[in-house]
VOGU-3710 file (C-alpha; in Angstrom, 3 decimals, decimal comma):
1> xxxxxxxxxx> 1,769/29,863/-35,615  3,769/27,298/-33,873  0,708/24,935/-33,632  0,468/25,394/-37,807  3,855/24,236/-38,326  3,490/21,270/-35,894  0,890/20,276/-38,470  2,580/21,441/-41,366  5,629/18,869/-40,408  4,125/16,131/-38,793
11> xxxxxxxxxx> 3,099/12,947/-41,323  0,554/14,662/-44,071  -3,030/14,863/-43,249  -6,271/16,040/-45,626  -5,726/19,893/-44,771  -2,258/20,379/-45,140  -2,429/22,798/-47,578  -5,106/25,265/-45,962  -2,776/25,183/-43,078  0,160/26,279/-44,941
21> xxxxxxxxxx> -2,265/29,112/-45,854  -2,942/29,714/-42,864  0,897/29,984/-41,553  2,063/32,059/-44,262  -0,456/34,769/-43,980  0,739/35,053/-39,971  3,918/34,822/-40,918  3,515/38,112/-43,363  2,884/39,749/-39,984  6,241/38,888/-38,149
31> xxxxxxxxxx> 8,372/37,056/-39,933  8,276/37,899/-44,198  11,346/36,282/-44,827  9,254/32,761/-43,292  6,488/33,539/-45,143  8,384/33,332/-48,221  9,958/30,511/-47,608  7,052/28,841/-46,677  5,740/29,973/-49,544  7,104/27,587/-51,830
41> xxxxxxxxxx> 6,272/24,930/-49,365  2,329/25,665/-49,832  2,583/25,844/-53,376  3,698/22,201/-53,368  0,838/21,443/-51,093  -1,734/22,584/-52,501  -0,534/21,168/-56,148  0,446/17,838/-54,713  -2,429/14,501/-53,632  -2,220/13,255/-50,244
51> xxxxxxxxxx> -0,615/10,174/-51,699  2,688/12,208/-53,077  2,692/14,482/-49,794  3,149/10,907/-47,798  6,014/9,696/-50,056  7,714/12,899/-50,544  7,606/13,565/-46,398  8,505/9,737/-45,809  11,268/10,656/-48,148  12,639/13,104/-46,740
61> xxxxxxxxxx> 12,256/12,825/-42,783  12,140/8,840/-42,713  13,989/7,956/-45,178  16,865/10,520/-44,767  18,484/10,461/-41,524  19,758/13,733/-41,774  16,784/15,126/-41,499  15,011/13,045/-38,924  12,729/14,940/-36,824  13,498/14,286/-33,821
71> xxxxxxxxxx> 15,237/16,904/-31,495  17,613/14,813/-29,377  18,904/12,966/-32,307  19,972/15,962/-33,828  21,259/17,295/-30,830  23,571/14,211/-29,265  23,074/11,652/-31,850  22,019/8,133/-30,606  23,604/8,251/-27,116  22,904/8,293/-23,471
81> xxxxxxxxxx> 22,118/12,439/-23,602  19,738/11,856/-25,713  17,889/9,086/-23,144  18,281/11,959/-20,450  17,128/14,426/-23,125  13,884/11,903/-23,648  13,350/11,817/-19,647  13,585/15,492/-19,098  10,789/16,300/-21,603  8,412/13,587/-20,347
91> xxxxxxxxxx> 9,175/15,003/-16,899  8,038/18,493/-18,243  5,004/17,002/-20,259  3,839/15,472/-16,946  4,255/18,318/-15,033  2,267/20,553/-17,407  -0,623/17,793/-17,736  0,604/17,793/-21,943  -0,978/14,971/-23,850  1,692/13,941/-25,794
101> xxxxxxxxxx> 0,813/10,828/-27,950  1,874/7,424/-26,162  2,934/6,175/-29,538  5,565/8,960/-30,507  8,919/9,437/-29,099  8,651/12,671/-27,251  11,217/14,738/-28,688  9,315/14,534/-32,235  9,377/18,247/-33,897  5,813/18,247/-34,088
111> xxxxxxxxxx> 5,128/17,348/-30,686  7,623/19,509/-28,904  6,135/22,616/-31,117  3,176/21,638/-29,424  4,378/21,635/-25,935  5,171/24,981/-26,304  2,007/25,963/-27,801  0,980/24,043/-24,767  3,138/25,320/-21,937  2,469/28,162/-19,261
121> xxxxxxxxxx> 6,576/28,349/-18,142  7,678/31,145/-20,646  11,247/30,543/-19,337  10,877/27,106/-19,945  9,885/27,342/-23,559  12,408/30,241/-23,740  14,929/27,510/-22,950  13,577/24,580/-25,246  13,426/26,803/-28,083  16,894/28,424/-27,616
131> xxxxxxxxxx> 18,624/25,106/-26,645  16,875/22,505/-28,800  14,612/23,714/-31,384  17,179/26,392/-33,264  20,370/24,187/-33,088  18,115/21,545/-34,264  16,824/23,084/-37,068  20,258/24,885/-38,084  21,695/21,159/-38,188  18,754/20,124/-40,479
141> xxxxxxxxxx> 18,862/22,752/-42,575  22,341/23,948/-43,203  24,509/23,090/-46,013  28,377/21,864/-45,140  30,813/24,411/-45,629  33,382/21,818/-47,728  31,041/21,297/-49,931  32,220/17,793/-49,972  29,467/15,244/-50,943  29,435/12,449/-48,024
151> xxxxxxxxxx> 26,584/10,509/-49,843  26,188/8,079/-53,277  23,692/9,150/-55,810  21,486/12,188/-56,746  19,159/13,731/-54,372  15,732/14,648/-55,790  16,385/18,200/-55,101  18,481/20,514/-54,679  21,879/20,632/-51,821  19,468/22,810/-50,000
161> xxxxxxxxxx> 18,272/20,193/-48,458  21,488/19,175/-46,128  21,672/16,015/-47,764  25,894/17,009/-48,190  26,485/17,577/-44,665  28,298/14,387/-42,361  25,574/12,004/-41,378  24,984/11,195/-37,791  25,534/7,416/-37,338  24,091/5,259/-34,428
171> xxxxxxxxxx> 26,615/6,034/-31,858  26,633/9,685/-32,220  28,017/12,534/-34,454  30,709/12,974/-36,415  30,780/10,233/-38,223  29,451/9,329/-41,839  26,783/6,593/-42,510  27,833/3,718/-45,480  26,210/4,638/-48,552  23,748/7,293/-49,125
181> xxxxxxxxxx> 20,131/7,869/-49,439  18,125/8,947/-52,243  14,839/10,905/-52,064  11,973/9,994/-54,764  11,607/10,949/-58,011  12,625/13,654/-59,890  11,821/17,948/-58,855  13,516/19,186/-61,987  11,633/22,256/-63,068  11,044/22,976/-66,747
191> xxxxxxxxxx> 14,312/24,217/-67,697  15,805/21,275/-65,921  17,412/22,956/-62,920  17,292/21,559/-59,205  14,491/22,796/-56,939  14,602/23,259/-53,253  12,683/20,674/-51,464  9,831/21,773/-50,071  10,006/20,338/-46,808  13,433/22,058/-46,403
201> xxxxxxxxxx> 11,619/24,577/-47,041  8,689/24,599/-44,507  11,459/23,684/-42,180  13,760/27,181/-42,941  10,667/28,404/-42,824  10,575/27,426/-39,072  13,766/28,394/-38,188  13,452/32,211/-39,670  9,998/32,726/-37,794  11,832/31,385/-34,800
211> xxxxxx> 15,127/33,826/-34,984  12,653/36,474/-35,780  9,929/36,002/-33,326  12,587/34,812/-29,913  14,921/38,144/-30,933  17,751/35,430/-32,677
//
């Protein structure tokens, strides 16, 4: 399951959306609320080209630093824990002979997911998940509780995607990024209303199956 949503939010490959098949009929199994979520998720998939699935996830994950996907920025921000953060996990990779790709930073989403696909210390990946992946995913996926709009212009969906909550800047939390960021094009539906974006979705997704499946 967690290797399917390492694909399912790294950068779009032909595929994606017979993996997102794939996860949601696991997720039925444990996790229903995930599969529901990531139900909407597939949909887009599997009714989007490859082309819009690579501007819509640039949009969202590049594009939107909110919701970038790595684990130690959303954790400490752009600061000296996150170098020790970066050390720690190479030490683990190398310890567990994981092949992590030489051209990613190693606390990507998808490539931690992997690591604990990958790793034989239980406690370990007890620990990673606990510790990094759900407060990770809580910060990318929860909406502020002011309400308060720290960003110019319209998102292309919904709030639900975080877009509201205080940017991190490049220091560290806490404080709000100049200007705001806009995702692409319009998800209105037919009656004109807002839609969740899907890769909010996929993510929530993530962090039900997680809370479900590690009793949180």
């Amino acid at each position: 399951m967690l290797g399917l949503f390492a694909d399912l939010l790294d950068y779009p490959q032909p595929g994606l959306a017979r993996k997102a098949v794939e996860c949601e009929a696991l997720l039925h199994a444990v996790a229903p609320e995930a599969a529901a979520l990531l139900g909407d998720f597939r949909g887009f998939a599997e009714e989007s080209p490859l082309g819009r699935l690579e501007e819509v996830y640039s949009g969202f994950f590049d594009l939107n630093p909110i919701c970038h996907p790595y684990l130690g920025y959303q954790l400490f921000g752009e600061n000296y824990k996150r170098s020790s953060f970066l050390l720690g996990l190479k030490e683990r990779y190398r310890a567990e002979a994981f092949d992590a790709s030489p051209n990613e930073i190693p606390d990507r989403l998808s490539i931690v997911l992997r690591f604990i696909v990958h790793s034989n210390d239980g406690e370990g990946a007890d620990a990673l998940v606990r510790e990094g992946l759900l407060p990770a995913l809580k910060r990318m996926t929860t909406k502020p509780e002011s309400g308060r709009d720290d960003h110019d212009g319209q998102a292309e969906f919904d709030g639900d995607t975080g877009m509201a909550r205080r940017q991190l800047d490049g220091h560290g939390h806490g404080e709000v990024l100049a200007g705001g960021f806009v995702l692409e094009s319009s998800a209105d539906d037919e009656r004109g209303e807002r839609q969740p974006h899907p890769y909010h979705r996929a993510l929530e997704a993530l962090r039900v199956a997680l809370r479900e499946t590690w009793g949180r």
